[in-house]
Backbone bond lengths (Angstrom), bond angles and torsions (degrees), N, CA, C in turn:
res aa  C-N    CA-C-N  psi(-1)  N-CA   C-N-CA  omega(-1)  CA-C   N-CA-C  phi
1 X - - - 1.443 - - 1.519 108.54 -
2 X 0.940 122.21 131.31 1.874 135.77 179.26 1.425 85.90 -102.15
3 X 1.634 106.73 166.29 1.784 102.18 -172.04 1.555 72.46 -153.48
4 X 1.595 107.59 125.89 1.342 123.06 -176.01 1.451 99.67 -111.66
5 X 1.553 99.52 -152.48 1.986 100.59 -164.11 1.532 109.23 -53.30
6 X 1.121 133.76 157.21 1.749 139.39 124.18 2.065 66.16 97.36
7 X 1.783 89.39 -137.95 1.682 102.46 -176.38 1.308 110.92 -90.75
8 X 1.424 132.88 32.71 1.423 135.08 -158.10 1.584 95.70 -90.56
9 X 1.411 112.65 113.15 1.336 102.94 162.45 1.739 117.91 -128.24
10 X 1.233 102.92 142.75 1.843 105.22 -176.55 1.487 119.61 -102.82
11 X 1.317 113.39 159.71 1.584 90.76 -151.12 2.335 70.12 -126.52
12 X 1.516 94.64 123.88 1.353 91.83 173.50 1.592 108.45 -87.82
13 X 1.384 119.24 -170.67 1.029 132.57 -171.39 1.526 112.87 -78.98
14 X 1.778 111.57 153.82 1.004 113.32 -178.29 1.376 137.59 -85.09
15 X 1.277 149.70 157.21 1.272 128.30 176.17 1.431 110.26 178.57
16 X 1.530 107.33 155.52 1.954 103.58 -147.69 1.544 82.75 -102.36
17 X 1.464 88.98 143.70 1.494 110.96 -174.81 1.830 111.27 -115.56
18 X 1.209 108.25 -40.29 1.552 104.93 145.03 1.812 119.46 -127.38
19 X 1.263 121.97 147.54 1.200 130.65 -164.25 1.464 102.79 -92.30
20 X 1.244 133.44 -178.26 1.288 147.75 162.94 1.607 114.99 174.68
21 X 1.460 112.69 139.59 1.750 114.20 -177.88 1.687 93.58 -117.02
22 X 1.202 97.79 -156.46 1.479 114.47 -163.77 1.954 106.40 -58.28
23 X 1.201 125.47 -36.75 1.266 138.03 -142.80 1.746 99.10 -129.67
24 X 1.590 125.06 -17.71 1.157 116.83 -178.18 1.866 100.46 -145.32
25 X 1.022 106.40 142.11 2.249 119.43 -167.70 1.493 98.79 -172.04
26 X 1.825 83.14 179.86 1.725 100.88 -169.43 1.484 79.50 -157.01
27 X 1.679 94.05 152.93 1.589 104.76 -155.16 1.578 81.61 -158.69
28 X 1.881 116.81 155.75 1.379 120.24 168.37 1.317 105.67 70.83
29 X 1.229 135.34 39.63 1.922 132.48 -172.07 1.329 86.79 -95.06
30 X 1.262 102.08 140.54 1.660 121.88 155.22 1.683 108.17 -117.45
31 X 1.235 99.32 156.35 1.606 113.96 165.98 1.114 118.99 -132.51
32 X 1.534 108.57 156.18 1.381 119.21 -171.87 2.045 112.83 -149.98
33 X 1.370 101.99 162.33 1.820 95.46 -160.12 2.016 76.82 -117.51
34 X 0.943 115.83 136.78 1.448 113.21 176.66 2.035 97.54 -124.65
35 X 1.652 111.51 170.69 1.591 105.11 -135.03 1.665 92.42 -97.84
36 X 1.539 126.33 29.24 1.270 129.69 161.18 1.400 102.36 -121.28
37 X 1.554 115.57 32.20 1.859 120.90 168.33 1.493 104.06 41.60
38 X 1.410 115.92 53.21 1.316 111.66 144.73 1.395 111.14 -110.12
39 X 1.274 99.78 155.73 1.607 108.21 175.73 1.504 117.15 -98.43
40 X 1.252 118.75 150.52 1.483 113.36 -167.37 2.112 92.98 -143.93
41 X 1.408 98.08 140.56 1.193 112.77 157.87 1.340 124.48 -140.20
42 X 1.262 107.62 128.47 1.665 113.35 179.95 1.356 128.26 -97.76
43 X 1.229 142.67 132.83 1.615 120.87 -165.81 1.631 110.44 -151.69
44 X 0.879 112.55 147.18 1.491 132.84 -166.86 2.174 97.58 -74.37
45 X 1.089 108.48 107.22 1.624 116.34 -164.51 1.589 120.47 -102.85
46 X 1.560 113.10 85.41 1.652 90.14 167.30 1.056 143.14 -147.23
47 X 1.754 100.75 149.55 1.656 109.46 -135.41 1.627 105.17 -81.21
48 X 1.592 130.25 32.60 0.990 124.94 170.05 1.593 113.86 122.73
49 X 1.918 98.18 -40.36 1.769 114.37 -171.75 1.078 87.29 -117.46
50 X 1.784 141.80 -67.42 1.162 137.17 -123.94 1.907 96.36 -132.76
51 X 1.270 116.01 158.60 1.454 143.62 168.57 1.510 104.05 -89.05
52 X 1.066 124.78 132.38 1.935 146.71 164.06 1.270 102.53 -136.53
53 X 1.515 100.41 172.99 1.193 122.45 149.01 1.422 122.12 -113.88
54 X 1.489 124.19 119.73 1.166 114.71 154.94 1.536 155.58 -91.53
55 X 1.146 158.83 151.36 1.611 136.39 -162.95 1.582 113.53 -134.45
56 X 1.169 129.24 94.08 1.250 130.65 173.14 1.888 113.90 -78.21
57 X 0.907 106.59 177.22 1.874 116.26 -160.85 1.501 95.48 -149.09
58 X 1.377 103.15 145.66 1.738 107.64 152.20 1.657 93.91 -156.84
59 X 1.831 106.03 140.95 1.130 96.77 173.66 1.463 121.81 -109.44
60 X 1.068 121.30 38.12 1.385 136.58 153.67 1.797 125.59 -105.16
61 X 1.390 99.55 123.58 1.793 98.07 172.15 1.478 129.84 -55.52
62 X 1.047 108.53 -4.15 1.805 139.42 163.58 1.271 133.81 -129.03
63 X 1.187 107.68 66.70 1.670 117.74 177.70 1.773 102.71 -70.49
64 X 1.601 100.54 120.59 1.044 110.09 160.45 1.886 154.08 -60.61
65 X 1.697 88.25 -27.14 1.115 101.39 -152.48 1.359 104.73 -156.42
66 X 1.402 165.64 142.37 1.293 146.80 148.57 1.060 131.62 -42.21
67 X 1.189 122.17 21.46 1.414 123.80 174.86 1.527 104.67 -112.63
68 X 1.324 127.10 -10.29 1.331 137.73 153.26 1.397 113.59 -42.91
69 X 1.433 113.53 -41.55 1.511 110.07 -161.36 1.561 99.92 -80.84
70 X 1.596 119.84 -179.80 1.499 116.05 160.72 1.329 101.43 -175.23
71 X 1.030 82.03 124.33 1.695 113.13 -173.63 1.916 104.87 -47.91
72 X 1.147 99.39 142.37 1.593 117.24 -173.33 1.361 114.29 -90.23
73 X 1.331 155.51 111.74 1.473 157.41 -110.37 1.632 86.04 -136.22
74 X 1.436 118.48 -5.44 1.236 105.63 -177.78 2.041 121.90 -97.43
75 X 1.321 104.11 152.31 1.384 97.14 -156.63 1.454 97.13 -119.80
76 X 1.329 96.98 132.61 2.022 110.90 -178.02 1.147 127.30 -123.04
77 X 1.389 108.49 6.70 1.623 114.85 175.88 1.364 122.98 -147.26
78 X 0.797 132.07 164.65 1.524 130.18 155.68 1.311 111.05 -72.52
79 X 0.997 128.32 131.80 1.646 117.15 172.48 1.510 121.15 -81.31
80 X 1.272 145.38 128.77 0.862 143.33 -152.86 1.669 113.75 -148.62
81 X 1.344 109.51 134.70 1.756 132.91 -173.48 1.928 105.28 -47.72
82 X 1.676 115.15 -16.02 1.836 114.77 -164.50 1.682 105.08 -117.70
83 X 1.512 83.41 113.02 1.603 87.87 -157.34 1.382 93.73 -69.52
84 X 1.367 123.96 22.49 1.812 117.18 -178.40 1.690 105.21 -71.02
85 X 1.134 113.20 -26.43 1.915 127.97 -149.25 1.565 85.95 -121.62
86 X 1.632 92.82 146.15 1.552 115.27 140.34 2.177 87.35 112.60
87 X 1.146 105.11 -0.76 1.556 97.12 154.92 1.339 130.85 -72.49
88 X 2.004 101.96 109.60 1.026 108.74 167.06 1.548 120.15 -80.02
89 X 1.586 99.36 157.93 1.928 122.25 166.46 1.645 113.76 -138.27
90 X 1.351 119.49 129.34 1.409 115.56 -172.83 1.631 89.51 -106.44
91 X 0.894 84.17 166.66 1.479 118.57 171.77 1.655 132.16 -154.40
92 X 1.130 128.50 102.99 1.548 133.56 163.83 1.324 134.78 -80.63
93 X 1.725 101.64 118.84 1.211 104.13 -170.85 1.801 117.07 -126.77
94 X 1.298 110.82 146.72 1.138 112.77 -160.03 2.133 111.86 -0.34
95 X 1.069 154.85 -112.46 1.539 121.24 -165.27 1.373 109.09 -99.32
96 X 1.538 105.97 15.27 1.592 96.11 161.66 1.259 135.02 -127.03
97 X 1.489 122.93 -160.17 1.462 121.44 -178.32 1.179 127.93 -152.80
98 X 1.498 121.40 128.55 1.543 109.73 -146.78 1.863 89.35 -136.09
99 X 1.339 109.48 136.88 1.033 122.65 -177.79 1.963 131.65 -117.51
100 X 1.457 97.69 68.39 1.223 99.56 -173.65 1.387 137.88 -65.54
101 X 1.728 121.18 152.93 1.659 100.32 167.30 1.630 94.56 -162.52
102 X 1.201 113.54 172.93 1.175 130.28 175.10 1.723 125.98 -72.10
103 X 1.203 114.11 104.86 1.989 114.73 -155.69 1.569 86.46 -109.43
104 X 1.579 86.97 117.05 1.776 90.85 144.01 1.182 140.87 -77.37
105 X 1.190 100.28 -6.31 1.686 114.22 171.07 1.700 124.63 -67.09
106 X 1.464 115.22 -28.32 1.037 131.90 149.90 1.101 138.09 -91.26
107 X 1.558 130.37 25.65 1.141 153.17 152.60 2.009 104.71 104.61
108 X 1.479 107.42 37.11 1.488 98.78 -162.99 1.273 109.35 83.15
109 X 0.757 147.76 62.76 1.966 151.93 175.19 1.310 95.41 -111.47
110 X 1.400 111.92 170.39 1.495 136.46 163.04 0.777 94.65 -95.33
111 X 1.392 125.81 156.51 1.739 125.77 171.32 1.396 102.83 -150.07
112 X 1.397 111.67 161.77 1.395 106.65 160.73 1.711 110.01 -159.72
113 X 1.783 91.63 176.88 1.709 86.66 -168.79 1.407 90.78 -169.69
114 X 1.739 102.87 112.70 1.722 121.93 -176.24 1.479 116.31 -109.36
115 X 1.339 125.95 173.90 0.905 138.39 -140.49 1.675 102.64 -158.08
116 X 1.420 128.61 143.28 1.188 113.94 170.91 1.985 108.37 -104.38
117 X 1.030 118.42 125.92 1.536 126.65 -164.79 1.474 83.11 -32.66
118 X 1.500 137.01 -73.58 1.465 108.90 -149.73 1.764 113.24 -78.94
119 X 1.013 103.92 42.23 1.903 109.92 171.90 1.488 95.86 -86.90
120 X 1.203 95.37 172.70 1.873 109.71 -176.52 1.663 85.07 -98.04
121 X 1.356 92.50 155.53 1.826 112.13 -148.65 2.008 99.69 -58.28
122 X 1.823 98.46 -45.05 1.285 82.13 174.01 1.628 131.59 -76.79
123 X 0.849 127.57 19.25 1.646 127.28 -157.55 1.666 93.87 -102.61
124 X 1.398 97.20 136.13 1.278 102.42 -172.11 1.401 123.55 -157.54
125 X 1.430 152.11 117.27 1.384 145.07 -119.24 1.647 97.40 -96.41
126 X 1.416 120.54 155.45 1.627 107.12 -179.34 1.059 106.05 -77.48
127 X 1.703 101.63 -178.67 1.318 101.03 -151.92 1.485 106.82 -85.12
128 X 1.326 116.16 152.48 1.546 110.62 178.86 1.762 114.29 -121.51
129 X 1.494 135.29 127.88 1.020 118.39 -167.64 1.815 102.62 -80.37
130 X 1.375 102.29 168.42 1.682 107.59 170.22 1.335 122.63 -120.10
131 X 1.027 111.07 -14.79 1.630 116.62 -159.13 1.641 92.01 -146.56
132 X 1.570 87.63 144.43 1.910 102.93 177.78 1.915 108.11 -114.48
133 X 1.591 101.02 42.56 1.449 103.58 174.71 1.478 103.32 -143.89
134 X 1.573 105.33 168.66 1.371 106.05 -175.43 1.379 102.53 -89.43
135 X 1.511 126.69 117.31 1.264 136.67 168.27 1.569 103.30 -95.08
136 X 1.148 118.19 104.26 1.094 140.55 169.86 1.654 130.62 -56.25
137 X 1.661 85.60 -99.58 1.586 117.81 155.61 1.892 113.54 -9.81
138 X 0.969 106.45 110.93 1.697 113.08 151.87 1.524 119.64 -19.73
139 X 1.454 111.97 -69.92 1.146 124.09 164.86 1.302 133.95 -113.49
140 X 1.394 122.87 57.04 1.291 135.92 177.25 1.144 117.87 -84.28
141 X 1.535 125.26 -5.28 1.085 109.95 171.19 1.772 124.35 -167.18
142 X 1.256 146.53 146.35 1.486 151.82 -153.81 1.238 116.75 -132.54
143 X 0.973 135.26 165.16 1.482 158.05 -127.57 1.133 123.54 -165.21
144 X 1.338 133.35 117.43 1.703 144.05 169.82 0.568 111.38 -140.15
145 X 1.682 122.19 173.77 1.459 152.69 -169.78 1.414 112.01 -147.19
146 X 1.346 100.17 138.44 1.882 102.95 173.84 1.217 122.09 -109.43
147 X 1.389 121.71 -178.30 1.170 133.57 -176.57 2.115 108.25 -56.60
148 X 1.485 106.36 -21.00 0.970 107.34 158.80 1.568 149.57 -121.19
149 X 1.491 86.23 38.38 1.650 102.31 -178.08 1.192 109.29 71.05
150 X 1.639 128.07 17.85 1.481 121.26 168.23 1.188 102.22 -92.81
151 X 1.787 114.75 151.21 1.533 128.07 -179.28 1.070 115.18 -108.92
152 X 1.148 111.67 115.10 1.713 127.60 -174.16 1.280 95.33 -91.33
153 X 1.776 118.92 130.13 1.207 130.66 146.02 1.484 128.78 -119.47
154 X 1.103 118.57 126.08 1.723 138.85 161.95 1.523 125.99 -75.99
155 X 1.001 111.99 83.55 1.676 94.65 141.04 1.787 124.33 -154.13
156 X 1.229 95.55 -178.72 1.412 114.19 -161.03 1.310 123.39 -105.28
């Protein structure tokens, strides 16, 4: 959607940005606008056996077409058989962007791993844990930002 004068908003055209058939999808995607107007989506990936995350890019505020997007070569999880783990949530904060989710690899942790907007798309900080409990749950937990670039995290 582009949002023109007064409340005018236009709804552009549609087009699949990740695919999935009967046996392979992505579920739990968040998006995020980072401060060199690329668009980023992250999504929970699986290839049939195992759970990932994957991250596509486009650097236009109007991607036309799926061929705009392009897949991110960078790797943030272990992939793993329990579809409980591996939900990503982005979040942007003043010039950066941090992309958290729940790793079973670290016993259920929150984790995360940012980037400063002008890095090259794959570059990405290691991983850092957040939490010293087993976050389980799909959606156990959320993410904000304030008026002063502090990061609020939730969960349960």
């Amino acid at each position: 959607m582009t949002k023109g004068t007064g409340s005018t908003w236009t709804l552009g055209s549609a087009h699949i940005v990740f695919d999935g058939n009967t046996t392979v999808g992505h579920a739990y995607s968040s998006i995020a606008l980072d401060s060199a107007n690329r668009l980023w989506i992250a999504t929970r990936y699986f290839d049939g056996t195992n759970y990932r995350i994957a991250l596509k890019t486009a650097d236009t505020l109007t991607p036309t077409s799926s061929s705009d997007w392009t897949l991110s070569s960078a790797t943030f999880v272990t992939p793993t058989t329990n579809n409980n783990f591996n939900i990503p949530k982005f979040l942007h904060f003043g010039s950066n962007l941090a992309l958290f989710y729940n790793n079973e690899g670290n016993g259920g942790q929150i984790s995360w791993r940012t980037r400063a907007d002008s890095d090259a798309v794959d570059s990405w900080s290691s991983e850092a844990e957040l939490t010293n409990l087993n976050i389980s749950s799909n959606s156990a937990f959320s993410v904000a930002v304030d008026a002063n670039d502090l990061l609020h995290l939730l969960y349960n």
